[in-house]
PyMOL Python script that loads the backbone (N, CA, C, O; Angstrom):
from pymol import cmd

cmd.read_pdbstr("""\
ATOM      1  N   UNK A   1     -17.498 -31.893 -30.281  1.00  0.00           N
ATOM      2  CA  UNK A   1     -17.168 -31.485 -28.943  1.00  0.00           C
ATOM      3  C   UNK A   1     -17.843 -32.444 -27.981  1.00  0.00           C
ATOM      4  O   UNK A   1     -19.057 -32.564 -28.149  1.00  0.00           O
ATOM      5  N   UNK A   2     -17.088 -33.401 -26.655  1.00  0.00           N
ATOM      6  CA  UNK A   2     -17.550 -33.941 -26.185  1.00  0.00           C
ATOM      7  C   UNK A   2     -18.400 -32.938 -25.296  1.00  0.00           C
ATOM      8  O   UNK A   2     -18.365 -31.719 -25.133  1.00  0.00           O
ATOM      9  N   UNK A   3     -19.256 -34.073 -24.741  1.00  0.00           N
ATOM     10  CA  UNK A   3     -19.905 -33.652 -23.325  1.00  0.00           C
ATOM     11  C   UNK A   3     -19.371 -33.659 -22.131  1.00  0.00           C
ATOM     12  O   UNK A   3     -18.915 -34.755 -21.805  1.00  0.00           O
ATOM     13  N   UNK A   4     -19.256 -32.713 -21.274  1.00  0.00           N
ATOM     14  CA  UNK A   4     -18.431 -32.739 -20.242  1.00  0.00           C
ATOM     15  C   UNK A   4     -19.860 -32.146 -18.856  1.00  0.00           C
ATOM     16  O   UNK A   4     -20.643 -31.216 -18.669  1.00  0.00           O
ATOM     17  N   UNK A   5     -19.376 -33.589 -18.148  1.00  0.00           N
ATOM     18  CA  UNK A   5     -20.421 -33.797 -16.869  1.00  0.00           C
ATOM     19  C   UNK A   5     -19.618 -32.745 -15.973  1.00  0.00           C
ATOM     20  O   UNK A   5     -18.412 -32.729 -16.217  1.00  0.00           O
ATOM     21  N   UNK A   6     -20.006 -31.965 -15.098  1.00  0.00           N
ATOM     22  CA  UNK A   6     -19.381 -31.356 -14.247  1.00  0.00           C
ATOM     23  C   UNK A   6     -18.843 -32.513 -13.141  1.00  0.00           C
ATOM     24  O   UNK A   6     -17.756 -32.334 -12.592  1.00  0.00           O
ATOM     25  N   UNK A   7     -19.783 -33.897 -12.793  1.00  0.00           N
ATOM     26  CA  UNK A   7     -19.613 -34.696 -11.880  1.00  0.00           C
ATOM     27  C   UNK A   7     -18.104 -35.388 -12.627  1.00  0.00           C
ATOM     28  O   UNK A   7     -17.074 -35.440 -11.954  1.00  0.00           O
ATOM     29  N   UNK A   8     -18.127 -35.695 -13.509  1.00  0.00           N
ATOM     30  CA  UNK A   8     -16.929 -35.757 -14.184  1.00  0.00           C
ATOM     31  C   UNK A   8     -15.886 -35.457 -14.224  1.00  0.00           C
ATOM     32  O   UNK A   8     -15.124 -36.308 -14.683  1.00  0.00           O
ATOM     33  N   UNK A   9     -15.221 -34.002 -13.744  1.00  0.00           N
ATOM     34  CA  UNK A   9     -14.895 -33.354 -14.063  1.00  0.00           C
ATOM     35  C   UNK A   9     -13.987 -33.382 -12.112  1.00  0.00           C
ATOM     36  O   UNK A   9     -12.834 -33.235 -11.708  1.00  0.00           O
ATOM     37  N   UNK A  10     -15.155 -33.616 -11.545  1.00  0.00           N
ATOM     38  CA  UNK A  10     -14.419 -33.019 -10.072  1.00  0.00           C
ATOM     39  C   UNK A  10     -14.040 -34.188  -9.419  1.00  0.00           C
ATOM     40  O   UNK A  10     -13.358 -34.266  -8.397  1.00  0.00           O
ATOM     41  N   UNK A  11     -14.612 -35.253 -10.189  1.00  0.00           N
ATOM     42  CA  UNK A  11     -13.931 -37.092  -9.565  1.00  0.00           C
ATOM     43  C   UNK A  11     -12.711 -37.434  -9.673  1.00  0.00           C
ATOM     44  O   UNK A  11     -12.154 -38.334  -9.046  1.00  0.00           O
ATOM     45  N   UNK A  12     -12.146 -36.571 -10.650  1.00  0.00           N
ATOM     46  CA  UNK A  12     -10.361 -37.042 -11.201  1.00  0.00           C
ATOM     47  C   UNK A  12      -9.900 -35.950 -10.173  1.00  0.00           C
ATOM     48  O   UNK A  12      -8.752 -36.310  -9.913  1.00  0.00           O
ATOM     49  N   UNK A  13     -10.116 -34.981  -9.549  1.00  0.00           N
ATOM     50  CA  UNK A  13      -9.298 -33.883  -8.886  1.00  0.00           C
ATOM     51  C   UNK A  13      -9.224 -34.264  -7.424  1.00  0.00           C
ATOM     52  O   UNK A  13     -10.056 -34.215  -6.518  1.00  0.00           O
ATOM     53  N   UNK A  14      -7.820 -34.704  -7.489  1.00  0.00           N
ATOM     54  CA  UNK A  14      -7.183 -35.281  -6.301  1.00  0.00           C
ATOM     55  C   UNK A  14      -7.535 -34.035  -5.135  1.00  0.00           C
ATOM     56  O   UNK A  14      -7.277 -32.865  -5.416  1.00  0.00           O
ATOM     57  N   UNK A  15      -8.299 -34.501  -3.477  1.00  0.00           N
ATOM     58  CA  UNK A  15      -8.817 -33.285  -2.485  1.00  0.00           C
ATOM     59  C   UNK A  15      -7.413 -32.610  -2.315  1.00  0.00           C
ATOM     60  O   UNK A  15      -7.123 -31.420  -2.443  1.00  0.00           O
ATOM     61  N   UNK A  16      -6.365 -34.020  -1.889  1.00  0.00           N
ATOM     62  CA  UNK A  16      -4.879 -33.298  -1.514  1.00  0.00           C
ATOM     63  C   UNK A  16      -4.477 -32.258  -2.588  1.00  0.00           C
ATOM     64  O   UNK A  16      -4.018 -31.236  -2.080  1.00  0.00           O
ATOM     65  N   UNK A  17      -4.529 -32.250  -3.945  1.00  0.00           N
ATOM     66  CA  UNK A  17      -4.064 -31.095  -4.607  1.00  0.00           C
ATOM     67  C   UNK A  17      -4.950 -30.096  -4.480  1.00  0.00           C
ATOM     68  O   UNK A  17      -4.442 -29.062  -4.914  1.00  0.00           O
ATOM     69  N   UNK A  18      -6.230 -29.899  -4.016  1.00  0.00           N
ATOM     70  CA  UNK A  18      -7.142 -29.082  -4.079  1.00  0.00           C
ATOM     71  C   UNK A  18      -6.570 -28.127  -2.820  1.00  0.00           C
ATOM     72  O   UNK A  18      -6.563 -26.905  -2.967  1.00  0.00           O
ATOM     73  N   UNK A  19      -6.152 -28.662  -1.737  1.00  0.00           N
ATOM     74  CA  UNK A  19      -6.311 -28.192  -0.673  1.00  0.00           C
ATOM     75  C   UNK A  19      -4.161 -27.763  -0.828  1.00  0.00           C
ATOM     76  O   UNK A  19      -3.585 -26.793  -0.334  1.00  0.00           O
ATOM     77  N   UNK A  20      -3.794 -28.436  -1.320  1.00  0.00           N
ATOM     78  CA  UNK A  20      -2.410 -27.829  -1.729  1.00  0.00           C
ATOM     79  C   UNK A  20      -2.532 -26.541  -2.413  1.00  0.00           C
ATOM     80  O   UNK A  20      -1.702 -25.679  -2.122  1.00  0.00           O
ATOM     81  N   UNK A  21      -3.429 -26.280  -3.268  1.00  0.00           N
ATOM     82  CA  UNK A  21      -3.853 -25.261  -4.339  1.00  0.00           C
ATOM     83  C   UNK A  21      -4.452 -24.128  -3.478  1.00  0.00           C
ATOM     84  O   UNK A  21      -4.026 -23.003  -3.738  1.00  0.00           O
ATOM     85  N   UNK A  22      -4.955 -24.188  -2.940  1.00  0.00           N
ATOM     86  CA  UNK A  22      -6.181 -23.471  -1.912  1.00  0.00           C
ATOM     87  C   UNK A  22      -4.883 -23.111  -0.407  1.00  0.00           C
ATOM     88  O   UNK A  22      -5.102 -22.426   0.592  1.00  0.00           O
ATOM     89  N   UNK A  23      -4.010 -23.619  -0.657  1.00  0.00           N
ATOM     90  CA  UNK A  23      -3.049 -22.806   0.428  1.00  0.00           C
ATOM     91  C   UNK A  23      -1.573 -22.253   0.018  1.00  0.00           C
ATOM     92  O   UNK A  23      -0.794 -21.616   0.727  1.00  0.00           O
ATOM     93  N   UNK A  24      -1.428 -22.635  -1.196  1.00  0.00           N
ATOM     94  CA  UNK A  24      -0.882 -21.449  -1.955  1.00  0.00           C
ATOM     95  C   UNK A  24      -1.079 -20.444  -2.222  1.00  0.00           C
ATOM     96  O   UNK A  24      -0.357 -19.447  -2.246  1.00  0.00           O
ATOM     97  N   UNK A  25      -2.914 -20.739  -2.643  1.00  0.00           N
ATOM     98  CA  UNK A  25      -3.034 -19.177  -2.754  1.00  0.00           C
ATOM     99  C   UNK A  25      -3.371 -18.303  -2.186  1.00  0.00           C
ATOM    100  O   UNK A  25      -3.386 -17.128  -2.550  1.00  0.00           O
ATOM    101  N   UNK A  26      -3.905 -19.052  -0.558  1.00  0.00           N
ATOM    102  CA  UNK A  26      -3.664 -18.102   0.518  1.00  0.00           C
ATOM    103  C   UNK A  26      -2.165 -17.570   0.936  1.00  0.00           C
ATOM    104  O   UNK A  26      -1.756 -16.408   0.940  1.00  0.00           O
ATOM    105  N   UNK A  27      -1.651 -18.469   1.198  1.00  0.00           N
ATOM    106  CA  UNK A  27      -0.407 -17.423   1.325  1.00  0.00           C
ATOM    107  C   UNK A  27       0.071 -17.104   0.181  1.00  0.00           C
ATOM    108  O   UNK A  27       1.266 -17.359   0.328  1.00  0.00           O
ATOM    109  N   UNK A  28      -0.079 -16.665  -1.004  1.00  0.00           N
ATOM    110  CA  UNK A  28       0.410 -16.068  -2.363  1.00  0.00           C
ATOM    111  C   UNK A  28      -0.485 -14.588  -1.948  1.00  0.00           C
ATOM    112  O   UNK A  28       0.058 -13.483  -1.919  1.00  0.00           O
ATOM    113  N   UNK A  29      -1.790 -14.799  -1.677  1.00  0.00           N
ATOM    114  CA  UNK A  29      -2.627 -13.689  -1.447  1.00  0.00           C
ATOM    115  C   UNK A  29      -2.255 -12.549   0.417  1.00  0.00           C
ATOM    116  O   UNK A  29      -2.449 -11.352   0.627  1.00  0.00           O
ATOM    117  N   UNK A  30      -1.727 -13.587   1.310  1.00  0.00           N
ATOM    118  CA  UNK A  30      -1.001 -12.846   2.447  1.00  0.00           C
ATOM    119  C   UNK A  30       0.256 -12.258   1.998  1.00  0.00           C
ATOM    120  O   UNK A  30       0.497 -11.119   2.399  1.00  0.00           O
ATOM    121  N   UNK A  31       0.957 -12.736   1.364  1.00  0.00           N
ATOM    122  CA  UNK A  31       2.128 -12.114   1.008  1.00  0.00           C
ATOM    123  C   UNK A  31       2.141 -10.487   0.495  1.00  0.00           C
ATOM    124  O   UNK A  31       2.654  -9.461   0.942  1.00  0.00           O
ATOM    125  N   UNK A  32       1.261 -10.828  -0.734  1.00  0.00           N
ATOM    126  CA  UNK A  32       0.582  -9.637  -1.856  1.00  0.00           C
ATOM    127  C   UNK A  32       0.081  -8.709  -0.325  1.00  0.00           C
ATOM    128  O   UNK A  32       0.742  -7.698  -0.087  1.00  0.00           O
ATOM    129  N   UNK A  33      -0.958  -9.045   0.565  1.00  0.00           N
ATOM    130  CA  UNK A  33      -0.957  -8.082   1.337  1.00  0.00           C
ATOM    131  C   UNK A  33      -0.086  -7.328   2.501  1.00  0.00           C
ATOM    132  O   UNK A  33      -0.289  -6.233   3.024  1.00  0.00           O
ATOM    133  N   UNK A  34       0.885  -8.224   2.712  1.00  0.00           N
ATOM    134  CA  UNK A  34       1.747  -7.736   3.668  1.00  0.00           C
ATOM    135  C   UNK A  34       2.973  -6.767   2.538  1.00  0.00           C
ATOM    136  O   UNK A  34       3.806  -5.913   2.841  1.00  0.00           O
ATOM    137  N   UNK A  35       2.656  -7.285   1.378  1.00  0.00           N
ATOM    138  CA  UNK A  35       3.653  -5.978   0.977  1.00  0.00           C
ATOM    139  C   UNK A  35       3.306  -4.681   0.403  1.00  0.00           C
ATOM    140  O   UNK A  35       3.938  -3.628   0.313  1.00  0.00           O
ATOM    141  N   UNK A  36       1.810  -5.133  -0.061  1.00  0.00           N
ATOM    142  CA  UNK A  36       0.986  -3.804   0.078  1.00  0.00           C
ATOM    143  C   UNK A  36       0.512  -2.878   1.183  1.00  0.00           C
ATOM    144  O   UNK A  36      -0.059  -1.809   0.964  1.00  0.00           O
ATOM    145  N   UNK A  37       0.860  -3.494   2.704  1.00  0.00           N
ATOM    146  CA  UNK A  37       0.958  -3.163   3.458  1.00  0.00           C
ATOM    147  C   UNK A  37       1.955  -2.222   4.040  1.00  0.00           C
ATOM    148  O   UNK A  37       1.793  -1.259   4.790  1.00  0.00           O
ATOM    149  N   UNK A  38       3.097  -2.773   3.473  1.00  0.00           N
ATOM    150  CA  UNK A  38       4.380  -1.875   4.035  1.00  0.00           C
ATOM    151  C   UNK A  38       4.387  -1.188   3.128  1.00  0.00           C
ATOM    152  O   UNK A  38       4.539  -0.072   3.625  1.00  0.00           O
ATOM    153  N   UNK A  39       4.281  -1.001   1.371  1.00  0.00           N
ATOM    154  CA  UNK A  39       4.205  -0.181   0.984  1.00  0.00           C
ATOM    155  C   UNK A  39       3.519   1.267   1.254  1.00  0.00           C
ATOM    156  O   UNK A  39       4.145   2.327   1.254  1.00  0.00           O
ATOM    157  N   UNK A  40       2.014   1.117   1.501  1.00  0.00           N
ATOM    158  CA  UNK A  40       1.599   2.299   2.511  1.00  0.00           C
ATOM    159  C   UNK A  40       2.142   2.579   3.244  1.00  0.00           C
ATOM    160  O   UNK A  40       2.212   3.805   3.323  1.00  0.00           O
ATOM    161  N   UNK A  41       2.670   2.061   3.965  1.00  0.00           N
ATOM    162  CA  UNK A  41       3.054   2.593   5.433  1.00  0.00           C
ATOM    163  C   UNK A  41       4.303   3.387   5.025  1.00  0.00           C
ATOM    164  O   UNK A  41       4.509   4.435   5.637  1.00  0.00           O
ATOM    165  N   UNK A  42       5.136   3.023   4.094  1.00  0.00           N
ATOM    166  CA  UNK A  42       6.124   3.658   3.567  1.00  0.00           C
ATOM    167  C   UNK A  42       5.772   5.513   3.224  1.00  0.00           C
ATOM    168  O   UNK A  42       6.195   6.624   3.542  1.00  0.00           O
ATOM    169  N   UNK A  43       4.517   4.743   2.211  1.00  0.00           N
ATOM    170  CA  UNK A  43       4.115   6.352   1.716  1.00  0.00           C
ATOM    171  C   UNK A  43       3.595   7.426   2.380  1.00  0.00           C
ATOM    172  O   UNK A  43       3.510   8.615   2.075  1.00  0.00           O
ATOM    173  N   UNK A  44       3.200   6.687   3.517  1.00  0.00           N
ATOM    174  CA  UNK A  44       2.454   7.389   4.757  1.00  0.00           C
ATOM    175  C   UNK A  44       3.504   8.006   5.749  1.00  0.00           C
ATOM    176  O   UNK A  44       3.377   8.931   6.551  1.00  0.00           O
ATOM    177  N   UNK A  45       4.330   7.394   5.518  1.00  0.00           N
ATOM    178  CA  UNK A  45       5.681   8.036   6.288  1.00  0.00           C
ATOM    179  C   UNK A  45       6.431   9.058   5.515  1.00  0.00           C
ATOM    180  O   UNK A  45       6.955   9.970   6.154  1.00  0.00           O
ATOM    181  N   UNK A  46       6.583   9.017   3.878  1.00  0.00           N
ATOM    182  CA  UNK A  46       6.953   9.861   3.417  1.00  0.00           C
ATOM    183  C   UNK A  46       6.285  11.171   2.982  1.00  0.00           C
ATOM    184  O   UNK A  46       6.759  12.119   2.355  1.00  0.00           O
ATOM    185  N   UNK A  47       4.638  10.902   3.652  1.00  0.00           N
ATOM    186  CA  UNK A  47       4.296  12.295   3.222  1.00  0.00           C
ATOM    187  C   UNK A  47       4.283  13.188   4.867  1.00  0.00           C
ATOM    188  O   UNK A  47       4.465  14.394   5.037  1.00  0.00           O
ATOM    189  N   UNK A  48       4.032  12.228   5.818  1.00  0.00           N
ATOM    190  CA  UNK A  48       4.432  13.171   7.256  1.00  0.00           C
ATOM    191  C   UNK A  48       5.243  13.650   6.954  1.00  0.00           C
ATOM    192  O   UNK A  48       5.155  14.838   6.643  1.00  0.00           O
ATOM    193  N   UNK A  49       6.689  12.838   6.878  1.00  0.00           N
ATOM    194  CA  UNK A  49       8.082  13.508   6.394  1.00  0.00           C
ATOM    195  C   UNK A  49       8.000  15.357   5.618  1.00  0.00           C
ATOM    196  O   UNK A  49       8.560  16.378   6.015  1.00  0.00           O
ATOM    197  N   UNK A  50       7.137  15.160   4.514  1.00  0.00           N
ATOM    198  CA  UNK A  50       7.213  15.912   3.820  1.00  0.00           C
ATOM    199  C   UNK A  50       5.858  17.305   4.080  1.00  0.00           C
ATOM    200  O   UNK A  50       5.659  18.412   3.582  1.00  0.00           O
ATOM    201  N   UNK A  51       5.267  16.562   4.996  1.00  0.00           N
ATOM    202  CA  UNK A  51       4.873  17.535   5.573  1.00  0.00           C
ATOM    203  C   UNK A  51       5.225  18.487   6.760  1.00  0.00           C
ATOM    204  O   UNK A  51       4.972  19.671   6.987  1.00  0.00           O
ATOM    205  N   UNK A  52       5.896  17.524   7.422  1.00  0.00           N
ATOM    206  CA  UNK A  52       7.270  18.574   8.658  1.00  0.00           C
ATOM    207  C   UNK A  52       8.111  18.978   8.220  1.00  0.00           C
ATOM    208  O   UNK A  52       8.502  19.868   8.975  1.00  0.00           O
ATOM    209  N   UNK A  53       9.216  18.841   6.737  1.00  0.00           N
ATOM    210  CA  UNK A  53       9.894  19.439   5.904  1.00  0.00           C
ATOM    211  C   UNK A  53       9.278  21.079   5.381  1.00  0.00           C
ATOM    212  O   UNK A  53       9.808  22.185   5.483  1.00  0.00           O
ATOM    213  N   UNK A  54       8.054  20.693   4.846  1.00  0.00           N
ATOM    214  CA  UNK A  54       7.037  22.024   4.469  1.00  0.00           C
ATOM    215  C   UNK A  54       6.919  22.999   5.698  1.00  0.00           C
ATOM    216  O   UNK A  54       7.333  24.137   5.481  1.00  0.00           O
ATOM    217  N   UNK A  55       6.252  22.649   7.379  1.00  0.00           N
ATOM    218  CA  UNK A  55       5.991  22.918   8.401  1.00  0.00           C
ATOM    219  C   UNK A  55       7.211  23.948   8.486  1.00  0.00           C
ATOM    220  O   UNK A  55       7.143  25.170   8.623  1.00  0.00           O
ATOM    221  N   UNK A  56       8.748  22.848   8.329  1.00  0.00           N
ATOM    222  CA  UNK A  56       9.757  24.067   8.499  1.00  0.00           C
ATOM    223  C   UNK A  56      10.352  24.437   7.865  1.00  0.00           C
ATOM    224  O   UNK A  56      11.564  24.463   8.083  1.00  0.00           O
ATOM    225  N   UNK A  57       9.778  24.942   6.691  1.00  0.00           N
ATOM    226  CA  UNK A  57      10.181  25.947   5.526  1.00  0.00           C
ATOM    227  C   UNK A  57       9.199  26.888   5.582  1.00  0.00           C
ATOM    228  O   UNK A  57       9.415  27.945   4.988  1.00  0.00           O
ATOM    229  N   UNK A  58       7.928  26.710   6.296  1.00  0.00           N
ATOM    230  CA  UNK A  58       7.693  27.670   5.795  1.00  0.00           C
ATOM    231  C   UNK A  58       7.742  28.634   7.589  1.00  0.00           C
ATOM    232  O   UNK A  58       7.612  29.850   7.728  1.00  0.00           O
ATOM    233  N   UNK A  59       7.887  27.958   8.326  1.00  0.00           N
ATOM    234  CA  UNK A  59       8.530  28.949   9.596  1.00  0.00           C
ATOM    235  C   UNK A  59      10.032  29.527   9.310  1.00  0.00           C
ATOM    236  O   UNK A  59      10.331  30.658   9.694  1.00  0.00           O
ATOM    237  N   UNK A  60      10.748  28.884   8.775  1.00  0.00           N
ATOM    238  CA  UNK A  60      12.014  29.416   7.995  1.00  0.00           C
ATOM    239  C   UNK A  60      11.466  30.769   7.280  1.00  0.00           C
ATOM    240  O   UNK A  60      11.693  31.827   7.867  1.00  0.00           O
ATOM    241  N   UNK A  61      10.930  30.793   6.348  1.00  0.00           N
ATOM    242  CA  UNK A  61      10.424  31.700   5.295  1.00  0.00           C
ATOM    243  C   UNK A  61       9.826  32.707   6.550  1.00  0.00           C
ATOM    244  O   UNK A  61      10.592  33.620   6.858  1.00  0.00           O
ATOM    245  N   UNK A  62       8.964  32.656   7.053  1.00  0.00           N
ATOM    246  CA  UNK A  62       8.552  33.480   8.410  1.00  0.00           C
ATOM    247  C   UNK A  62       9.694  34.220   9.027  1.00  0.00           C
ATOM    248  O   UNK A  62       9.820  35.438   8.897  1.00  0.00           O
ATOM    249  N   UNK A  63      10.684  33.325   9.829  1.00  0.00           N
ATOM    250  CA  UNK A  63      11.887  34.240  10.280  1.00  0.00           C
ATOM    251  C   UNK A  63      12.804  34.815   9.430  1.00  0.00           C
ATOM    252  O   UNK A  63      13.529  35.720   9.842  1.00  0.00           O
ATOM    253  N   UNK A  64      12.890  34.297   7.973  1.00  0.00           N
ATOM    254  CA  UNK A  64      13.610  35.440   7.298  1.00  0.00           C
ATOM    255  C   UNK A  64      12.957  36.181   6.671  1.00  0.00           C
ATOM    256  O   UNK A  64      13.547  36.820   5.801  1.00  0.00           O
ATOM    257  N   UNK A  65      11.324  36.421   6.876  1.00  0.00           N
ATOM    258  CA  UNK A  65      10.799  37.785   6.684  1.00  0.00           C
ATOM    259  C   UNK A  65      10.864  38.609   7.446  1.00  0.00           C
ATOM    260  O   UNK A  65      10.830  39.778   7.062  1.00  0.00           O
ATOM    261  N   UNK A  66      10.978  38.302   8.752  1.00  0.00           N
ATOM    262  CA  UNK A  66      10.470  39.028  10.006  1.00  0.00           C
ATOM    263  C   UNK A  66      11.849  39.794   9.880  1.00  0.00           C
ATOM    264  O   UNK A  66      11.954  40.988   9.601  1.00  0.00           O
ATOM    265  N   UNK A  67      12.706  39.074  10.086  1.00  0.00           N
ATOM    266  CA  UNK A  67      14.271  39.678  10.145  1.00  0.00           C
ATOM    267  C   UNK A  67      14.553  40.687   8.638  1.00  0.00           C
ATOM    268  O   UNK A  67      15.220  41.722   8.660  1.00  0.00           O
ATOM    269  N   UNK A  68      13.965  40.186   7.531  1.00  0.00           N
ATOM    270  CA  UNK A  68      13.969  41.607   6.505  1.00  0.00           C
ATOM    271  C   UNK A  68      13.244  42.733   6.813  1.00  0.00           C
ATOM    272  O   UNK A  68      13.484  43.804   6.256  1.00  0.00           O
ATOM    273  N   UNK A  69      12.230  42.583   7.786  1.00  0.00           N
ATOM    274  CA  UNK A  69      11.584  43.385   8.228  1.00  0.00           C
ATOM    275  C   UNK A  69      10.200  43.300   7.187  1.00  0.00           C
ATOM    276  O   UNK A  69       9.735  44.379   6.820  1.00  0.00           O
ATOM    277  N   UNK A  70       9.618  42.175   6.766  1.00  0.00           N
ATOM    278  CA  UNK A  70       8.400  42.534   5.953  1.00  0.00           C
ATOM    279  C   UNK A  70       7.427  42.299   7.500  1.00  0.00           C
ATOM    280  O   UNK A  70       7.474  41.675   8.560  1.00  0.00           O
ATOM    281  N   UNK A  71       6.524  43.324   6.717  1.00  0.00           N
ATOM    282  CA  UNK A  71       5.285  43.327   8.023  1.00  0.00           C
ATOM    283  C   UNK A  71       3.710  42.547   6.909  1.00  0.00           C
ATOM    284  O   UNK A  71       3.512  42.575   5.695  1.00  0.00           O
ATOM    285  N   UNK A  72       2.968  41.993   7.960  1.00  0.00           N
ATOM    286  CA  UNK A  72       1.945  41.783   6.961  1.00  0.00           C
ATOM    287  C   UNK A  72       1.533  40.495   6.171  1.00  0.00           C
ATOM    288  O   UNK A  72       0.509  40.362   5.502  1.00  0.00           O
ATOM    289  N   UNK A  73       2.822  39.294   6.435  1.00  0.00           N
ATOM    290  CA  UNK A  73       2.572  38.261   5.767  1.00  0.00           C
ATOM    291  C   UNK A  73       1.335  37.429   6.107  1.00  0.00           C
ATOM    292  O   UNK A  73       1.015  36.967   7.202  1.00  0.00           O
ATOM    293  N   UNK A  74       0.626  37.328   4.777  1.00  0.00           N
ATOM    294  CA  UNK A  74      -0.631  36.120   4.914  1.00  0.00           C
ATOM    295  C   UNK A  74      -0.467  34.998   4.271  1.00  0.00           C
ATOM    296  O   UNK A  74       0.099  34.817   3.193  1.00  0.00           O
ATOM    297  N   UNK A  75      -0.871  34.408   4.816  1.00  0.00           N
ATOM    298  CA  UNK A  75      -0.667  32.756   4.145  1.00  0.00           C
ATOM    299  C   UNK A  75      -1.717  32.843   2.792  1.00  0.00           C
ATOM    300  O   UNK A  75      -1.854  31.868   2.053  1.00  0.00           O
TER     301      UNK A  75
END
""", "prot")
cmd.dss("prot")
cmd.show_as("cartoon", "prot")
cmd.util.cbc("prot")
cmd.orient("prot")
């Protein structure tokens, strides 16, 4: 197994590909967050949703007790 100089190692690595490399993977890494981004926001919208869906079911469920005439409902 040769010996491998670290100084060695970073003399052949062209800066321009370094800095080509290093802004790929910033925007590879903005991307990843802007769609993990909208993904929340998605889910965050679908549980309001599903919490004003609930909100009016269960005032639904309320007026068609009231109108059967049950007295007494507790949550």
């Amino acid at each position: 197994m040769a010996d491998v100089q670290p100084d060695s190692m970073t003399s052949n690595v062209d800066p321009k590909s370094v800095q080509e490399l290093t802004q790929y993977v910033q925007t590879l890494l903005q991307n990843m967050q802007d769609k993990f981004q909208t993904m929340s926001d998605q889910i965050i919208n679908r549980i309001d949703e599903m919490g004003n869906r609930i909100d009016d079911l269960e005032k639904n469920i309320t007026d068609l007790m009231t109108q059967a005439g049950v007295e007494g409902v507790e949550k």
